[in-house]
Every structure is written in C-alpha cells, then in structure tokens.
N, C-alpha and C positions, 0 to 999 in steps of 0.2 A: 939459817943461811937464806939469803935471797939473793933472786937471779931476775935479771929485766934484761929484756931485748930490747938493741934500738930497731928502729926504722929500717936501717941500712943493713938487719941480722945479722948484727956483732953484742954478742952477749957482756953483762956486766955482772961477776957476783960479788957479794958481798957477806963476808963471816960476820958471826955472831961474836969472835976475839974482838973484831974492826968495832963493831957495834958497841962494843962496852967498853973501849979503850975512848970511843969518844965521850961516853957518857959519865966517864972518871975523869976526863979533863972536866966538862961540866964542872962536875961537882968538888973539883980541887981550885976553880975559877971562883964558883959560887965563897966556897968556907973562903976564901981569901979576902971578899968582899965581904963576908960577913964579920969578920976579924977587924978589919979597917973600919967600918961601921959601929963596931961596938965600941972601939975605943973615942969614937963622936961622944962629944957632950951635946946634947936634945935642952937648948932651952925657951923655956915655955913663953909665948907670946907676950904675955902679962910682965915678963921679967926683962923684955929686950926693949918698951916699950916706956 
C-alpha cells in the first residue's frame, strides 16, 4: 500500500490490487503486440533491394 499527501493535506492511497491490475493490463497490451509482431514477415535488406 502507498499513501502520498498533497500539499493541501488530502491524502491519496493506493493498494497493491490497484498496482497489479495495472501491471496486467501492461502485460495483456504488451503479448498483444507481440502477437501482431510475430505474425510480420522481417525481410532482409539484401532481398527488398
């Protein structure tokens, strides 16, 4: 859990749920573009030329 004060001493906390919910979006963003990425064909300089 973390906690930050503003300036104006109105506190903000935040769970550790919150924290790993964004960090599984991350990672369901990421495989998606890796997914889309693998299905690219990579062709090599010498062959587009």
């Amino acid at each position: 859990m973390i906690a930050a004060f503003e300036s104006e001493g109105k506190a903000v906390i935040i769970t550790g749920r919150y924290l790993r919910s964004i960090k599984q979006y991350q990672l369901k963003k990421l495989a998606e573009f890796d997914r889309k990425l693998s299905k690219c064909k990579i062709i090599p300089a010498a062959i587009k030329n």
